[in-house]
C-alpha positions as CSV (number, residue, x, y, z in Angstrom):
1,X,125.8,119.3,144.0
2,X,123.4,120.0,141.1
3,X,124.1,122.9,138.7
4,X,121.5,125.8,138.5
5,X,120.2,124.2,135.7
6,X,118.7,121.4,137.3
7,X,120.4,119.0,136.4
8,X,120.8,115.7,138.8
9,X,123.8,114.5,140.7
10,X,124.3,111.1,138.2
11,X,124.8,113.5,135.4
12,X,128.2,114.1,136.5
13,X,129.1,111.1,137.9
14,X,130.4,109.0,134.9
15,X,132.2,111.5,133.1
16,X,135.1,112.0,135.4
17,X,139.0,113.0,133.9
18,X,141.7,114.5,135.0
19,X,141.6,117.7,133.3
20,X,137.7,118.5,132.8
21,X,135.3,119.9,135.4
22,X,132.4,117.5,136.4
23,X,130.8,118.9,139.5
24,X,129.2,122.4,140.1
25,X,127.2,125.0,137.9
26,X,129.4,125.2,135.6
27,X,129.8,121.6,134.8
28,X,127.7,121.3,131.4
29,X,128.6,124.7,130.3
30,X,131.9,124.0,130.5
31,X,131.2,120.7,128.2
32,X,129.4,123.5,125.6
33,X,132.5,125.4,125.7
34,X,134.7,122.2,125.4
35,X,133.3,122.0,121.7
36,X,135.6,124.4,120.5
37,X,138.7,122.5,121.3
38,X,139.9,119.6,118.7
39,X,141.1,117.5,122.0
40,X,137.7,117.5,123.9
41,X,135.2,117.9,121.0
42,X,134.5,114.3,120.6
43,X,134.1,113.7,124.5
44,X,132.0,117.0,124.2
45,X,129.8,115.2,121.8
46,X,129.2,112.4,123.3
47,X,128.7,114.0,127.1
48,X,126.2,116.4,125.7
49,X,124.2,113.5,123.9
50,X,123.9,111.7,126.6
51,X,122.6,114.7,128.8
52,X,120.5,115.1,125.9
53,X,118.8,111.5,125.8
54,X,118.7,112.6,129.8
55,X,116.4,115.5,128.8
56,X,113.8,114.0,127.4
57,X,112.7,112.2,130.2
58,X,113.0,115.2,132.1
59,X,111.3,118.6,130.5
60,X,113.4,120.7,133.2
61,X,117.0,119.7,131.4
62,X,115.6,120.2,128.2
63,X,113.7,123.6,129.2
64,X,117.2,125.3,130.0
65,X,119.7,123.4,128.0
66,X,118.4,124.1,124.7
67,X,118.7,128.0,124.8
68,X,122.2,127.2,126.7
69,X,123.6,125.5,123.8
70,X,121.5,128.2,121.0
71,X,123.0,131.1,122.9
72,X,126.7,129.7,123.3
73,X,129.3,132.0,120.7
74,X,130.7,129.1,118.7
75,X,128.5,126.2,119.4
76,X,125.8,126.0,116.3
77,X,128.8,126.5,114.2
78,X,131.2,123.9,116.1
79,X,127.9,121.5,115.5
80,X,127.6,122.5,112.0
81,X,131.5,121.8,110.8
82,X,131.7,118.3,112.7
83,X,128.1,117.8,110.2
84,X,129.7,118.7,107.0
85,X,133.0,117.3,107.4
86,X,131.2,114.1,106.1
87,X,129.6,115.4,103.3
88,X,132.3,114.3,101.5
89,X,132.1,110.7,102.4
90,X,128.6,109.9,101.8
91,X,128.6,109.0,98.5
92,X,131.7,106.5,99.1
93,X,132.2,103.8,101.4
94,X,134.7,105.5,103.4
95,X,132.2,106.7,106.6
96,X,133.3,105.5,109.3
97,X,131.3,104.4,112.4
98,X,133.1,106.3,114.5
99,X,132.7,109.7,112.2
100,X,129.4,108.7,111.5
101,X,128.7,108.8,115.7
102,X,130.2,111.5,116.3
103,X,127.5,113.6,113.7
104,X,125.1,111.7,115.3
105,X,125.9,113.3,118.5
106,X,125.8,116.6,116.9
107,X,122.4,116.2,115.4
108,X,120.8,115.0,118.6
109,X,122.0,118.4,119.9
110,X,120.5,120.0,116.9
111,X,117.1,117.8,117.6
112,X,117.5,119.4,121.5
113,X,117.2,122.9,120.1
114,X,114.4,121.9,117.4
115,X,112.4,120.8,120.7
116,X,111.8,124.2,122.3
117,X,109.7,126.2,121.0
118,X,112.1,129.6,121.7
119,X,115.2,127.9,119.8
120,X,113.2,126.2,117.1
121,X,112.1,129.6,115.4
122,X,115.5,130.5,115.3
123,X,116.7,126.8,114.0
124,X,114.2,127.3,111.4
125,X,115.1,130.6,110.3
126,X,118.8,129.8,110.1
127,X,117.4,126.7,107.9
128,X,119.7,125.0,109.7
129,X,117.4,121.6,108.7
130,X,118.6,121.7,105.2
131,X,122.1,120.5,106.6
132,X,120.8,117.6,107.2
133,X,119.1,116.5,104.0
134,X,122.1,115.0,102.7
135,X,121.8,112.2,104.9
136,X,118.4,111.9,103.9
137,X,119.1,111.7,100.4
138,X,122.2,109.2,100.5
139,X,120.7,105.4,99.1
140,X,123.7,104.1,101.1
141,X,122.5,101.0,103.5
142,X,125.7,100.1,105.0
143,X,125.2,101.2,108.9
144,X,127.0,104.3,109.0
145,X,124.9,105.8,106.6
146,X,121.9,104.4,108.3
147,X,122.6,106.0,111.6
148,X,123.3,109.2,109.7
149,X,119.6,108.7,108.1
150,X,118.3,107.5,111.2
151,X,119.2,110.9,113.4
152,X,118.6,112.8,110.7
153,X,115.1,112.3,110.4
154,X,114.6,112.2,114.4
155,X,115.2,115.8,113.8
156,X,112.4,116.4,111.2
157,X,110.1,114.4,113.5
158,X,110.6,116.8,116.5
159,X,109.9,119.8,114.3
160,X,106.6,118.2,112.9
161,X,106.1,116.8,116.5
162,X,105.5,120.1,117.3
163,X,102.9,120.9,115.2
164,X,104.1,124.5,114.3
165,X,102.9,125.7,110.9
166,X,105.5,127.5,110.6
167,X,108.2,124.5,110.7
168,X,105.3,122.5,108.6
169,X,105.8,125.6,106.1
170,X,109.6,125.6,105.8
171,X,109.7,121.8,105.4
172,X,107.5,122.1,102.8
173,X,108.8,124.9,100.9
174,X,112.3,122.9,101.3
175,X,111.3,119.6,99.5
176,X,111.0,117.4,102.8
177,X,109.1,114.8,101.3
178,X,111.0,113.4,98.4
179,X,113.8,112.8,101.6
180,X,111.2,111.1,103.6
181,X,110.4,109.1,100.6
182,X,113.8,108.2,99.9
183,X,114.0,106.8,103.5
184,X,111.2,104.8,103.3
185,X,112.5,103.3,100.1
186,X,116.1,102.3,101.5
187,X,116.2,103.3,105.1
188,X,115.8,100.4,107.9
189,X,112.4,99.8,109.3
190,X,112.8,102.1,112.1
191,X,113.9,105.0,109.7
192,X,110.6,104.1,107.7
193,X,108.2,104.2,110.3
194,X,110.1,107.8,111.4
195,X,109.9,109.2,107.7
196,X,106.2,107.6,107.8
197,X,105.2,109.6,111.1
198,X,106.7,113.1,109.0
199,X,104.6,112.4,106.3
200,X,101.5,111.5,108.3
201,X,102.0,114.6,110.8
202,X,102.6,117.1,107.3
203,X,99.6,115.6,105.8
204,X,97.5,116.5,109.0
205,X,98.1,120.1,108.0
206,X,96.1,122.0,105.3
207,X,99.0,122.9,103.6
208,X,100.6,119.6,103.5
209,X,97.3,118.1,101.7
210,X,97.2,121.1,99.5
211,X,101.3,120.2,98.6
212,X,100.1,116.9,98.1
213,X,97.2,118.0,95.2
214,X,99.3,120.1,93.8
215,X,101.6,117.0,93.4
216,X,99.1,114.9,91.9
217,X,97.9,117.6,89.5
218,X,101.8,118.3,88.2
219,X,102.4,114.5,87.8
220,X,99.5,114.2,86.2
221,X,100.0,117.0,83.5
222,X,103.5,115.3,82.9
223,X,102.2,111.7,82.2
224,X,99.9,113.5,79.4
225,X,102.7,115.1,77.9
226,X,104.6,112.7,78.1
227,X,102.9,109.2,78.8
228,X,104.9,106.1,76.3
229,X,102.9,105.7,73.1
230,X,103.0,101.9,73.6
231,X,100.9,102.4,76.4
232,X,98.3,102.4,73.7
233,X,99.6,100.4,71.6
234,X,97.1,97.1,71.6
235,X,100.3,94.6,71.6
236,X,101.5,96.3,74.5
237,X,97.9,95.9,76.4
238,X,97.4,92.1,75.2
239,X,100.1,90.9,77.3
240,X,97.8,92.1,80.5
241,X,95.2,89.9,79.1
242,X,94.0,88.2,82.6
243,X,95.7,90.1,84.4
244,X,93.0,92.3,86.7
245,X,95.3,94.1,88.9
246,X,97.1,95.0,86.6
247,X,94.3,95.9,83.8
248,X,92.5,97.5,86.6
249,X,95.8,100.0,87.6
250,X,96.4,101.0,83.9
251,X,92.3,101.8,83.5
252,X,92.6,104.1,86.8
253,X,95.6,105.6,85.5
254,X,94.5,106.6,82.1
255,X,90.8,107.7,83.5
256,X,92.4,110.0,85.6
257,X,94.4,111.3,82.8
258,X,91.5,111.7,80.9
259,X,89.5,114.0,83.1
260,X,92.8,116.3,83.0
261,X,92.7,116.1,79.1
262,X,89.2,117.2,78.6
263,X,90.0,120.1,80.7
264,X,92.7,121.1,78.2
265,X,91.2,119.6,74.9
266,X,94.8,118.6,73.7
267,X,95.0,115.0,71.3
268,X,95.7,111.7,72.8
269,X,96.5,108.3,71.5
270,X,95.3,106.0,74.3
271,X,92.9,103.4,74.4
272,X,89.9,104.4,76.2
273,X,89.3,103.1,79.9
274,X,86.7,100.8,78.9
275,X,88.5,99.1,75.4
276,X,91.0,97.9,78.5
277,X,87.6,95.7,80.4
278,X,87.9,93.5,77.6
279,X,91.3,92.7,78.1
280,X,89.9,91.1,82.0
């Protein structure tokens, strides 16, 4: 029989034991509530991830079972303990797989709420997304790690999926994209073509190219300040002679530095862009 939720019949079938409910309305809430209990949290877990996979073929499921698991007493912070009882092994080679799954579950229920549009405003203003940041931050490649990274920033994409401003806003404001550029650096290829999409769907945003500029302008004030003297010191620039990319990257580089130090009128000791053509 299905549930009032919706849900179909071969949701229930595989997940049979002696002692939990599997049929009947009450079937998945009952797997909600069985996250409060150490016995059936892991088979909990791993149930509701798998109705959760379920629900994003079907926008029914996912329509009523992401307020179900926002509006269950207990549940965010059953999700939230099983995340950050792993903190502590992230920066040691001591993740398991097994632990490392079982956050993994949790966060695919945590990228469930960030789908809907009801629960997401409430998932953003519980800034519930910064949990997850030490996963993305971690330079660990070994496969726990990875699958920590890779969940991780499925999360992130749903928010920016969603093209709310207000979840572009808060992952602004929060730092999202040193994270995603972390991932792209040591993150599998699947985790850098996810961290790519959140850059690319920010950047579609006003905001996100204004971020960006500001950015550019603050990393260019620094390298003024505090650009290496030897990058014009002439022994330092003979050893690019006939080298054109790299001539060519060092003239951009101090141009652009340039235009930011007439603005300010503050001494330099660079060779000028153009002393560097004769080094081509």
């Amino acid at each position: 029989m299905a549930s009032d939720l919706n849900l179909p019949e071969s949701l229930y079938e595989d997940y049979s034991t002696p002692d939990l409910p599997v049929h009947g309305p009450a079937s998945v809430a009952y797997w909600i509530q069985a996250l409060q209990s150490h016995e059936t949290k892991e088979r909990a877990l791993l149930i509701l991830s798998q109705i959760i996979m379920l629900s994003f073929q079907n926008k029914e499921i996912r329509k009523d079972l992401a307020p179900l698991l926002w509006n269950s007493i207990g549940t965010i912070s059953a999700l939230l303990q099983e995340i950050i009882s792993v903190y502590r092994t992230l920066s040691s080679p001591n993740l398991t797989e097994t632990a490392s799954t079982r956050v993994s579950n949790a966060l695919a229920l945590f990228q469930c709420v960030a789908s809907h549009p009801e629960t997401r405003k409430q998932f953003l203003k519980a800034k519930l997304p910064l949990y997850l940041y030490p996963f993305l931050n971690t330079k660990d490649k070994e496969k726990p790690h990875e699958y920590l990274r890779l969940t991780s920033l499925g999360v992130i994409g749903t928010l920016v999926k969603s093209d709310d401003p207000e979840a572009i806003r808060f992952l602004l404001q929060t730092e999202i994209f040193p994270c995603c550029l972390t991932s792209m650096e040591v993150g599998s290829d699947l985790s850098k073509q996810v961290a790519t999409f959140i850059i690319y769907k920010i950047l579609l945003h006003e905001e996100g190219l204004k971020y960006c500029c500001v950015l550019a302008d603050r990393a260019c004030d620094g390298l003024r300040c505090c650009l290496p003297l030897w990058f014009g010191d002439r022994k330092f620039t003979s050893q690019l002679h006939g080298d054109f990319v790299a001539v060519r990257y060092l003239q951009e580089l101090l141009s652009n530095i340039m235009a930011r130090h007439e603005a300010t009128r503050q001494p330099m000791r660079l060779l000028q862009p153009m002393q560097l053509m004769q080094l081509v």
